[in-house]
SERO-102770 format. One record per atom (N, C-alpha, C): y, z, x; residue number from 0. Coordinates in nm, 4 decimals, m for minus. Each point is the difference from the previous one (the first is absolute). Layout:
(site (Y,Z,X),NUM)
...
//
This chain:
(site (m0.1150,0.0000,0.0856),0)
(site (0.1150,0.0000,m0.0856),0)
(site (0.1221,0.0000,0.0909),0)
(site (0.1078,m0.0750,m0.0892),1)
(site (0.0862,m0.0267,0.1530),1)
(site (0.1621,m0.0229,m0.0907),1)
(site (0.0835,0.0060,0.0637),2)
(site (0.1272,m0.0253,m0.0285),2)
(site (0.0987,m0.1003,0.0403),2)
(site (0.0097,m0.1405,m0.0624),3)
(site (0.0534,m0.0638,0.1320),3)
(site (0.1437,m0.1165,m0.0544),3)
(site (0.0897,0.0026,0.0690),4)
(site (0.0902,m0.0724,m0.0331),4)
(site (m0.0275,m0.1877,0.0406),4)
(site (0.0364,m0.0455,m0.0702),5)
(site (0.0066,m0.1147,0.0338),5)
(site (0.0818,m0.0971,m0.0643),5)
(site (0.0829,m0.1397,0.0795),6)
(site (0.0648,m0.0666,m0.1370),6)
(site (m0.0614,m0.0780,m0.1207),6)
(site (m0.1220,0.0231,0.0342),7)
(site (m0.0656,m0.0816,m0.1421),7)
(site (m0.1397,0.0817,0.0014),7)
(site (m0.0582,m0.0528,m0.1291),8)
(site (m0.1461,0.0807,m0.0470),8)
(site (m0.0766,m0.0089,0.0924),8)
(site (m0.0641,0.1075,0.0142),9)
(site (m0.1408,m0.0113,0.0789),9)
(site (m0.1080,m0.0312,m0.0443),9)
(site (m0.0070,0.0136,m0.1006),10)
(site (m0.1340,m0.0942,m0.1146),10)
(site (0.0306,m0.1038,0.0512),10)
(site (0.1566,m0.0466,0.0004),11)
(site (m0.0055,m0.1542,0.0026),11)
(site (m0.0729,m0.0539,0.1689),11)
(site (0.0514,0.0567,0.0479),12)
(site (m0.0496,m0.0491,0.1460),12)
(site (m0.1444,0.0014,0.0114),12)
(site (m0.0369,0.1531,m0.0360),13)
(site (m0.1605,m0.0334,m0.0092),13)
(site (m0.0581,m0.0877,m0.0652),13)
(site (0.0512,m0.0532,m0.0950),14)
(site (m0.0569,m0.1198,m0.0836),14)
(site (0.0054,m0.1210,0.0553),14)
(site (0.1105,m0.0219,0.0706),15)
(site (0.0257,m0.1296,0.0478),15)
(site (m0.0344,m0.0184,0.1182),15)
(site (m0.0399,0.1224,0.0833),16)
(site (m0.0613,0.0061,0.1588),16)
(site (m0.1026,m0.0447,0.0109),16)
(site (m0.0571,0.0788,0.1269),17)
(site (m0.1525,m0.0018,m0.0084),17)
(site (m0.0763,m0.0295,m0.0524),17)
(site (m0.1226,m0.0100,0.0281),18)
(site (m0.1006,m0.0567,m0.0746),18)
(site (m0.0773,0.1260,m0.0172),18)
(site (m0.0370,0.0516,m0.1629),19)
(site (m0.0455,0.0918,m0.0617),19)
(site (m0.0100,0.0307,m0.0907),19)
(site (m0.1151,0.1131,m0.0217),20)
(site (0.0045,0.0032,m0.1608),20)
(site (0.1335,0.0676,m0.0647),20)
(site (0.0540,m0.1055,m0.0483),21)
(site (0.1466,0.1075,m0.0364),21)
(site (m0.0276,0.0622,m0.1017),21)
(site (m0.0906,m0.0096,m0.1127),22)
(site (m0.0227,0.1533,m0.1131),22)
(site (m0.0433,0.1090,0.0542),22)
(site (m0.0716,0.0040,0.1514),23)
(site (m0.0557,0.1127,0.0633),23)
(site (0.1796,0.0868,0.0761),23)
(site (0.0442,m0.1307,0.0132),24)
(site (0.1028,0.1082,0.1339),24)
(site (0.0729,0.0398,m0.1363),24)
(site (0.0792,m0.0665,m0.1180),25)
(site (0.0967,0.0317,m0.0690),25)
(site (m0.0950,0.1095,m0.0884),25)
(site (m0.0632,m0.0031,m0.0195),26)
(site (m0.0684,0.1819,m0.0385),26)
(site (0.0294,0.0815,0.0981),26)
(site (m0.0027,m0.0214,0.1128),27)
(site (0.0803,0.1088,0.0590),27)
(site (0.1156,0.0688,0.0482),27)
(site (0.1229,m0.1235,m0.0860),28)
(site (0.1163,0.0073,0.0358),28)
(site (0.0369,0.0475,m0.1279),28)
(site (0.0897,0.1023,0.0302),29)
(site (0.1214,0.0497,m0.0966),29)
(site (0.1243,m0.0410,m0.0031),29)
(site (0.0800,m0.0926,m0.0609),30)
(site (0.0748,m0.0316,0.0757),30)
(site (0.1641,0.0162,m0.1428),30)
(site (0.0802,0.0469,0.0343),31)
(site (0.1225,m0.0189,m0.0875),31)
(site (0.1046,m0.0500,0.0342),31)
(site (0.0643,m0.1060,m0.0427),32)
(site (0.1734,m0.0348,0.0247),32)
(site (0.0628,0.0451,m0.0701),32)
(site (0.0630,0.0767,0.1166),33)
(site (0.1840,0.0535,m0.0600),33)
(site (0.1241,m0.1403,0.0284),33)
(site (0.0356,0.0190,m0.0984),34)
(site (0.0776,m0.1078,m0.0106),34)
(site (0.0845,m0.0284,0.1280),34)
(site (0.1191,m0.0669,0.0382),35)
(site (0.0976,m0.0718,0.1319),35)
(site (0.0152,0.1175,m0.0092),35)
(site (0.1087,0.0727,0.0768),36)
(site (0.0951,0.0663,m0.0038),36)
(site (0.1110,m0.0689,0.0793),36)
(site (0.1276,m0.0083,m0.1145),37)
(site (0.1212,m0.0617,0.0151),37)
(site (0.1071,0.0283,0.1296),37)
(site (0.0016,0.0127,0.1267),38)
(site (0.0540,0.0146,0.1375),38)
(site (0.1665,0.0665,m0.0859),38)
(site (0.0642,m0.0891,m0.0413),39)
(site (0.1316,m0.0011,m0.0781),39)
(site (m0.0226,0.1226,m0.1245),39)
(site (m0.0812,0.0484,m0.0183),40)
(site (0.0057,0.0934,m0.1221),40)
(site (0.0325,0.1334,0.0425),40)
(site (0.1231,0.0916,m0.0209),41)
(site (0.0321,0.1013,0.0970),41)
(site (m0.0439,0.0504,m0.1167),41)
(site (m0.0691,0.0435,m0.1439),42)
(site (m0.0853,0.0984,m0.0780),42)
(site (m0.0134,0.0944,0.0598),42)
(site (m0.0948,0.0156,0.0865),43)
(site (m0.0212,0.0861,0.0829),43)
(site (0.0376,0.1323,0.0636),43)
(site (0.1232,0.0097,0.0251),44)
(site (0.1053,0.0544,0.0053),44)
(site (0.0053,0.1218,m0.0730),44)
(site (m0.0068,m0.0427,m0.1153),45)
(site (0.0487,0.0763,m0.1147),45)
(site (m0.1101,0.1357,m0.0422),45)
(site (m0.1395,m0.0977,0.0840),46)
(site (m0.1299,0.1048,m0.0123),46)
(site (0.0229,0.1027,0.1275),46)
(site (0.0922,m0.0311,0.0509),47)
(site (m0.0148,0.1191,0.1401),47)
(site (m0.0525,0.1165,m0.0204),47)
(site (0.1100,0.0701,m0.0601),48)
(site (m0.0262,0.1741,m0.0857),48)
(site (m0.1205,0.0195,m0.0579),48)
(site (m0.0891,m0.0817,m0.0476),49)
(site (m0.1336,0.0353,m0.0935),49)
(site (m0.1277,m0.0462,0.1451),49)
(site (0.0379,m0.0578,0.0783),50)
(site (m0.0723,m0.0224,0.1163),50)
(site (m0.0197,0.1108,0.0904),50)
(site (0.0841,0.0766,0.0627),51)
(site (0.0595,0.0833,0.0575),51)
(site (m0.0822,0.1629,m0.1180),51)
(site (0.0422,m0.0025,m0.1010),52)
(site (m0.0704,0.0800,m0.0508),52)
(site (m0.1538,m0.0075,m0.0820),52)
(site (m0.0990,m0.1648,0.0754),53)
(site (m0.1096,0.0277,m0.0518),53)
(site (m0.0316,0.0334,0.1062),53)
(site (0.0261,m0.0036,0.1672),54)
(site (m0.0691,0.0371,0.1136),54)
(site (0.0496,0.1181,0.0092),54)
(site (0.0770,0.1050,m0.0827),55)
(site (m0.0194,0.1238,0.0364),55)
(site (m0.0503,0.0990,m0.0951),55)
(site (m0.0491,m0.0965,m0.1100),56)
(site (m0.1129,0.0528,m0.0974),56)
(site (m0.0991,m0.0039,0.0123),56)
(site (m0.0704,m0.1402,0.0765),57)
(site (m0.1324,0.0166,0.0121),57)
(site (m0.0232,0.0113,0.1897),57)
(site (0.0739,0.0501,0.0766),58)
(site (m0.0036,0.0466,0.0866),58)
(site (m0.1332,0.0823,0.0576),58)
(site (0.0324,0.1464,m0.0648),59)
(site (m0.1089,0.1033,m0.0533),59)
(site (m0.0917,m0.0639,m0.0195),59)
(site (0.0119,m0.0523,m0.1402),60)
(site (m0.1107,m0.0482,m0.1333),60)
(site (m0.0765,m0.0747,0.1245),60)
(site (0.0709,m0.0810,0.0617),61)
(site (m0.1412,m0.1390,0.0850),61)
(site (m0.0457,0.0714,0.1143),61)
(site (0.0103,0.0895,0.0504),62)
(site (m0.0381,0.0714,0.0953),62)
(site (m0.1163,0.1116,m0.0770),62)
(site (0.0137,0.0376,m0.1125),63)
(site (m0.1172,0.0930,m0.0200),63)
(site (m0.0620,m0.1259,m0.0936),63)
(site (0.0086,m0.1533,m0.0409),64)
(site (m0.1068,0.0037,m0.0290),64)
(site (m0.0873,m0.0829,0.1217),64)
(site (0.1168,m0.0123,0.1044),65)
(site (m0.1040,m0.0509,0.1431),65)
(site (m0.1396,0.1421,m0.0139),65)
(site (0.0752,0.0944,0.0110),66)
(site (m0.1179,0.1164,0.0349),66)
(site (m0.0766,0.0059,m0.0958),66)
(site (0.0242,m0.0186,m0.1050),67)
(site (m0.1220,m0.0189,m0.1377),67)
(site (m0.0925,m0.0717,0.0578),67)
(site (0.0263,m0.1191,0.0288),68)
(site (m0.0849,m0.1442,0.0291),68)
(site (m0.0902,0.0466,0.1363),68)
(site (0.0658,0.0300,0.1063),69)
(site (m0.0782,0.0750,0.0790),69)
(site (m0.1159,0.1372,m0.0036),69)
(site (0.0612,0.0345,m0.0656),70)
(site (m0.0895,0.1636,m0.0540),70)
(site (m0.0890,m0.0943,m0.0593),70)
(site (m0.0023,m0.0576,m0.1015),71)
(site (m0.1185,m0.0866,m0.1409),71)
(site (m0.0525,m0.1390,0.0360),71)
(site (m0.0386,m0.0307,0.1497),72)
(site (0.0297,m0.1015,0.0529),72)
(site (m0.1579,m0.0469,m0.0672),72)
(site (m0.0975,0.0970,0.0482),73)
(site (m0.1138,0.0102,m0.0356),73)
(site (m0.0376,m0.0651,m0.1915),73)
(site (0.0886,0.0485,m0.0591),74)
(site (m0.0118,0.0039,m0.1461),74)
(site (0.0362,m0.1602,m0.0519),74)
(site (0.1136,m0.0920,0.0933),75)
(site (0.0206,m0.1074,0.0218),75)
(site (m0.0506,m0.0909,m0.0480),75)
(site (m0.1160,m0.0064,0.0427),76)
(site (m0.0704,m0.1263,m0.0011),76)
(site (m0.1032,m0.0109,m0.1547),76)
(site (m0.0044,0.1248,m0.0328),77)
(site (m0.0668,0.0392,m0.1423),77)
(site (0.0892,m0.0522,m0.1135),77)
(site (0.0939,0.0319,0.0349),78)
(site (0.1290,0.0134,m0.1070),78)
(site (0.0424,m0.1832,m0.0344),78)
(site (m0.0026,m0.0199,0.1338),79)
(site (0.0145,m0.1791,m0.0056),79)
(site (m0.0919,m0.0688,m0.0775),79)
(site (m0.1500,0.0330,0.0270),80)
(site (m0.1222,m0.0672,m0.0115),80)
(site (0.0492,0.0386,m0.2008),80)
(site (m0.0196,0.0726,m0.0207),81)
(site (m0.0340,0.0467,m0.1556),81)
(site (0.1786,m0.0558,m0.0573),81)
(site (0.0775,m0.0055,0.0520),82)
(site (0.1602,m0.0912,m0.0364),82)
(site (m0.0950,m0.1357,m0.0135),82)
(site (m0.0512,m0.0632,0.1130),83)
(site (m0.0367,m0.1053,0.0000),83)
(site (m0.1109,m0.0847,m0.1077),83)
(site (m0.0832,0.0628,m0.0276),84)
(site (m0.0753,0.0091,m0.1236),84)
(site (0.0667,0.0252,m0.1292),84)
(site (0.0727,0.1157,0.0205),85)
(site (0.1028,m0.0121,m0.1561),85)
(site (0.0894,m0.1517,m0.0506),85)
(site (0.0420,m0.0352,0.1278),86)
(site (0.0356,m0.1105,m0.0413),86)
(site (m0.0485,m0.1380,0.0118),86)
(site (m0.1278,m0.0337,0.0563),87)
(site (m0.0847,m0.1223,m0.0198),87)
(site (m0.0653,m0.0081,m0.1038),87)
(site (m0.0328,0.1208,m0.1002),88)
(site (m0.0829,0.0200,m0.1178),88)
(site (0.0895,m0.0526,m0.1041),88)
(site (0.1202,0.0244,m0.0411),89)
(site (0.0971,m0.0445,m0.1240),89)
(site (0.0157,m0.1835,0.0430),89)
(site (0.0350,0.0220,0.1223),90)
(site (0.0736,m0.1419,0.0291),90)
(site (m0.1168,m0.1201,0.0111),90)
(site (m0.1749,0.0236,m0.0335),91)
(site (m0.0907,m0.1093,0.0257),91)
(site (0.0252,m0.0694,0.1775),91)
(site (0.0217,0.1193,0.0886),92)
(site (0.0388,m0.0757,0.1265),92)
(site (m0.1673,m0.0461,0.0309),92)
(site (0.0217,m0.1295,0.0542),93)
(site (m0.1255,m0.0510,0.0753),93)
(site (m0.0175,0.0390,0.1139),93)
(site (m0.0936,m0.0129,0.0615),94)
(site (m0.0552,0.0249,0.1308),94)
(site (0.0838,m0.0422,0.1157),94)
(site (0.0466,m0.0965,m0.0135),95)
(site (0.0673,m0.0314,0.0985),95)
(site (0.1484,0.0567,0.0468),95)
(site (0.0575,0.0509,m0.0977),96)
(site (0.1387,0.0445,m0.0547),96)
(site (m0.0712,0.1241,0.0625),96)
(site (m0.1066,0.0872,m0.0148),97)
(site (0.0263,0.1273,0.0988),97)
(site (0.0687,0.0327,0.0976),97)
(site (0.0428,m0.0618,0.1131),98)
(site (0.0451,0.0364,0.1381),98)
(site (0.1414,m0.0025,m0.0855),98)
(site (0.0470,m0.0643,m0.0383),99)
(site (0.1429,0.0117,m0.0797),99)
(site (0.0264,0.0923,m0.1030),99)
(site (m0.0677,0.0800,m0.0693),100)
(site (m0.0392,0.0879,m0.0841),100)
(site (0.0536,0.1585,0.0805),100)
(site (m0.1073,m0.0310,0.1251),101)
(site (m0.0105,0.1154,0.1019),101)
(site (0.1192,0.0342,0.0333),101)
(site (0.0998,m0.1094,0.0395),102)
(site (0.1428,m0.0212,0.0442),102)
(site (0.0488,0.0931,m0.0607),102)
(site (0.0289,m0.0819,m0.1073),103)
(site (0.0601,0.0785,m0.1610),103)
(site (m0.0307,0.1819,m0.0020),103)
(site (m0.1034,0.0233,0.0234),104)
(site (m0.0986,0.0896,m0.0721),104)
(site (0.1071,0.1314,0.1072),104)
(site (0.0195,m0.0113,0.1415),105)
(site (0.0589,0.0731,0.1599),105)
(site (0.1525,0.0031,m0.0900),105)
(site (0.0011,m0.1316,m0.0182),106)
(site (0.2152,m0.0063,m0.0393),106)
(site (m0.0120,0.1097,m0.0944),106)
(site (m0.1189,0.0006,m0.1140),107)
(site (0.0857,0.0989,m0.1684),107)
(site (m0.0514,0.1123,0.0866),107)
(site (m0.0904,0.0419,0.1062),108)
(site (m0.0435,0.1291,m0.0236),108)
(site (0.1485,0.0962,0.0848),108)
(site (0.0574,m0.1040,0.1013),109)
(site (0.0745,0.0737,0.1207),109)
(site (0.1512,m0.0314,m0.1252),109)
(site (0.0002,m0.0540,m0.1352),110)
(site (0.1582,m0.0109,m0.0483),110)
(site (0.0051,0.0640,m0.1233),110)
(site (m0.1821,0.0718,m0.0444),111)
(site (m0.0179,0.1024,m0.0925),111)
(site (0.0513,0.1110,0.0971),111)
(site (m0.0285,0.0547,0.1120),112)
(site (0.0081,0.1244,0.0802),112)
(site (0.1523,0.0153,m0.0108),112)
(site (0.0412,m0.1189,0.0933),113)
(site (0.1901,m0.0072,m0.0305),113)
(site (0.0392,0.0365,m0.1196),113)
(site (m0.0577,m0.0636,m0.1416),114)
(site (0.1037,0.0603,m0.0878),114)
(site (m0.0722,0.1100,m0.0349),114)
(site (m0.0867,0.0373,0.0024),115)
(site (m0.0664,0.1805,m0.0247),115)
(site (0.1283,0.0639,0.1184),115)
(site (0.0069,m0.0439,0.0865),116)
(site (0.1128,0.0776,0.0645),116)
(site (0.1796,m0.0141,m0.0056),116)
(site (0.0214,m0.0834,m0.1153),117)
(site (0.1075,m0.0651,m0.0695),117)
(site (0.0459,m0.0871,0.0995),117)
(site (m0.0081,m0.0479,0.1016),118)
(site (0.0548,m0.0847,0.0734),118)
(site (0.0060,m0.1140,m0.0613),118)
(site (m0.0758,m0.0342,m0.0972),119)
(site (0.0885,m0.0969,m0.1061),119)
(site (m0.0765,m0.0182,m0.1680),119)
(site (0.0619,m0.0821,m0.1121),120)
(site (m0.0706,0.0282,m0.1089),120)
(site (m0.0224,m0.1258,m0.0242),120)
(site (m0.0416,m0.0703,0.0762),121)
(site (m0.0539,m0.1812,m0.0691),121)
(site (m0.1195,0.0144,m0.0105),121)
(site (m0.0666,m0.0682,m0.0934),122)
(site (m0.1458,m0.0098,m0.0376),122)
(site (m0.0363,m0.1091,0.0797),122)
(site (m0.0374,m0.0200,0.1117),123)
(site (m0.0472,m0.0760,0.0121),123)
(site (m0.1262,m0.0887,0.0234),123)
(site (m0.1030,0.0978,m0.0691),124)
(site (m0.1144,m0.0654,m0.0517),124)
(site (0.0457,m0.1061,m0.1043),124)
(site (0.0372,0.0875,m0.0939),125)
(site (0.0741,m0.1028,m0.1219),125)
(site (0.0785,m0.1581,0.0443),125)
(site (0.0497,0.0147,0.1196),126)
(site (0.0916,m0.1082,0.0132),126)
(site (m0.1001,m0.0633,0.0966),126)
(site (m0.0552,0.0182,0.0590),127)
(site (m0.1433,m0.0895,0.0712),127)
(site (m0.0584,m0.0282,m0.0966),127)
(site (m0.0420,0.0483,m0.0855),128)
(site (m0.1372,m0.0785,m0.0751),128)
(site (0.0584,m0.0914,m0.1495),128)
(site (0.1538,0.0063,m0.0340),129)
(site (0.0384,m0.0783,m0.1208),129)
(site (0.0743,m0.1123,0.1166),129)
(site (0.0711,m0.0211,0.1106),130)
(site (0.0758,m0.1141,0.0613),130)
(site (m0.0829,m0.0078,0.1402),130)
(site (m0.0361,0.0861,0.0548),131)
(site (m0.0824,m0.0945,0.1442),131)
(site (m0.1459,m0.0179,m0.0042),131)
(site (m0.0973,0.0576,m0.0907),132)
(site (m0.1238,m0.0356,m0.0697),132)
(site (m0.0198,m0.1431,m0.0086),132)
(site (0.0933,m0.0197,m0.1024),133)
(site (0.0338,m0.1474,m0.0795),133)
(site (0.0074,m0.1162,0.1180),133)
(site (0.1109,0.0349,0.0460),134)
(site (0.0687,m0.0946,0.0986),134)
(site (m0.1151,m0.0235,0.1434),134)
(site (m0.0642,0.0759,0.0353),135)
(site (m0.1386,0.0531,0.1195),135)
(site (m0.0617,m0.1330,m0.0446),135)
(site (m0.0563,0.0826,m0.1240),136)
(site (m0.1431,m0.0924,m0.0740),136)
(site (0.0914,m0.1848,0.0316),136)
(site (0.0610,m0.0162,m0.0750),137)
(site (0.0696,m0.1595,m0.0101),137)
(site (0.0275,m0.0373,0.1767),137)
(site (0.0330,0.0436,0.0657),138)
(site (m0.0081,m0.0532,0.0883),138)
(site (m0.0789,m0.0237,0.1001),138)
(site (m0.1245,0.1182,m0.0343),139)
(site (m0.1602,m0.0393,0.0600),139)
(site (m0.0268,m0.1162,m0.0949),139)
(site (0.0017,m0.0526,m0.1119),140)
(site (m0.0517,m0.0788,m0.0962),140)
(site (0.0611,m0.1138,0.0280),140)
(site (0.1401,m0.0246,0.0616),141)
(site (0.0352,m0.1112,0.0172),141)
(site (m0.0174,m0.0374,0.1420),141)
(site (m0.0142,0.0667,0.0875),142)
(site (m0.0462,m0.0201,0.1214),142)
(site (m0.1489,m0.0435,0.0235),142)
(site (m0.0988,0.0608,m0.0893),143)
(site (m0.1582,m0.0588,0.0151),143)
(site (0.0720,m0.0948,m0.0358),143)
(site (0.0254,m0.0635,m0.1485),144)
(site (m0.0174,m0.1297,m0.0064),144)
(site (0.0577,m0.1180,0.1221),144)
(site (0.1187,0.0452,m0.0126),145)
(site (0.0653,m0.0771,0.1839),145)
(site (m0.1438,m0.0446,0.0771),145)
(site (m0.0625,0.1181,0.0477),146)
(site (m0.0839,0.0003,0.0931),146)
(site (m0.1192,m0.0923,m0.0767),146)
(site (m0.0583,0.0236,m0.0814),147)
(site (m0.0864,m0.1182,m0.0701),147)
(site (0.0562,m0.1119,0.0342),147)
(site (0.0838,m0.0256,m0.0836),148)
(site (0.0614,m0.1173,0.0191),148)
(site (0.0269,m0.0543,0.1763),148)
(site (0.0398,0.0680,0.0595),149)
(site (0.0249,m0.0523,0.1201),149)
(site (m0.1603,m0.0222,0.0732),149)
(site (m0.1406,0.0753,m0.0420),150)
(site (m0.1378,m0.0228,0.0346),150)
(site (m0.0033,m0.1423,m0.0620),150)
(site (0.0435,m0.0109,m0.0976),151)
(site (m0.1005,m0.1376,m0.0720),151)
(site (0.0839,m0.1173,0.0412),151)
(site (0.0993,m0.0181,0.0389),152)
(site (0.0992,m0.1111,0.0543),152)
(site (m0.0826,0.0023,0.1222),152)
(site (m0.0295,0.1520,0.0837),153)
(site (m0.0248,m0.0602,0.1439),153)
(site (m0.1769,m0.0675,m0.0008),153)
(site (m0.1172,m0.0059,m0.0608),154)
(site (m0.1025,m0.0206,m0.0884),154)
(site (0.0285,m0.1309,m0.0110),154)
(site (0.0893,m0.0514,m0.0684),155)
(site (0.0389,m0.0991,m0.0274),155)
(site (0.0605,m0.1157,0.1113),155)
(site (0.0159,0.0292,0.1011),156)
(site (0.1360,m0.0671,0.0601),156)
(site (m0.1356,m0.1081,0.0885),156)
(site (0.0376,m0.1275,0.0081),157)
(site (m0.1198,m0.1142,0.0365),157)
(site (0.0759,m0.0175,0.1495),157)
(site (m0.1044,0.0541,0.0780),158)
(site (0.0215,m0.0230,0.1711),158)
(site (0.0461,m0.1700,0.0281),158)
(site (0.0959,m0.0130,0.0926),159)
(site (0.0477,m0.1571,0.0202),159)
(site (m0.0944,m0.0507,0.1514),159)
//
């Protein structure tokens, strides 16, 4: 699991790169775009004061739940596994969609702990499984076909 900036999708590159199974690698990518951000937009600014006072709110707060995570490090991997099952059972995930599941399964358990420790109140199981579920699935689905399609052209192509 990884975090990475780039100026364009990384699905996309993997799709258009290498030669591979791309439904295998894009099951294992999580991937979200945040929109441009505008160079000229001084917005920003205006958030100073609420910036300034979320790093000296969760200051404390992210430091004891570092030590939570450490103390329960052991308990970890339980907590993931049974997240992970909770949510392949509702959603009909296939077999293959596991390693991406697993992903998922580490993100809700370490952003359930955060907001058990209020460091923030977004659901974001809820917002993974109604907008990046959706969007995951369609772009493994349009990528096999790519890849079909690009097998049966090459199948096809009459040596000169």
């Amino acid at each position: 699991m990884f975090l990475s900036s780039a100026n364009k999708s990384i699905r996309e590159m993997l799709v258009n790169g290498a030669e591979a199974d791309h439904v295998a690698v894009l099951n294992r990518l999580t991937e979200v775009q945040l929109p441009r951000i505008d160079p000229d937009d001084r917005q920003w600014n205006s958030e100073m004061p609420i910036t300034h006072q979320v790093a000296r709110n969760y200051g404390h707060a992210g430091i004891i739940h570092a030590q939570w995570l450490v103390a329960n490090q052991d308990r970890l991997p339980l907590l993931i596994q049974q997240k992970c099952d909770e949510l392949m059972r509702p959603t009909d995930a296939a077999r293959g969609e596991r390693l991406w599941f697993a992903n998922l399964a580490a993100m809700f358990v370490g952003a359930e702990l955060a907001r058990a420790a209020n460091l923030h109140a977004i659901n974001v199981q809820r917002w993974v499984l109604d907008t990046l579920l959706p969007d995951q699935r369609r772009a493994v689905r349009s990528s096999h076909h790519r890849e079909q399609l690009t097998r049966l052209t090459a199948r096809r192509a009459v040596p000169l």
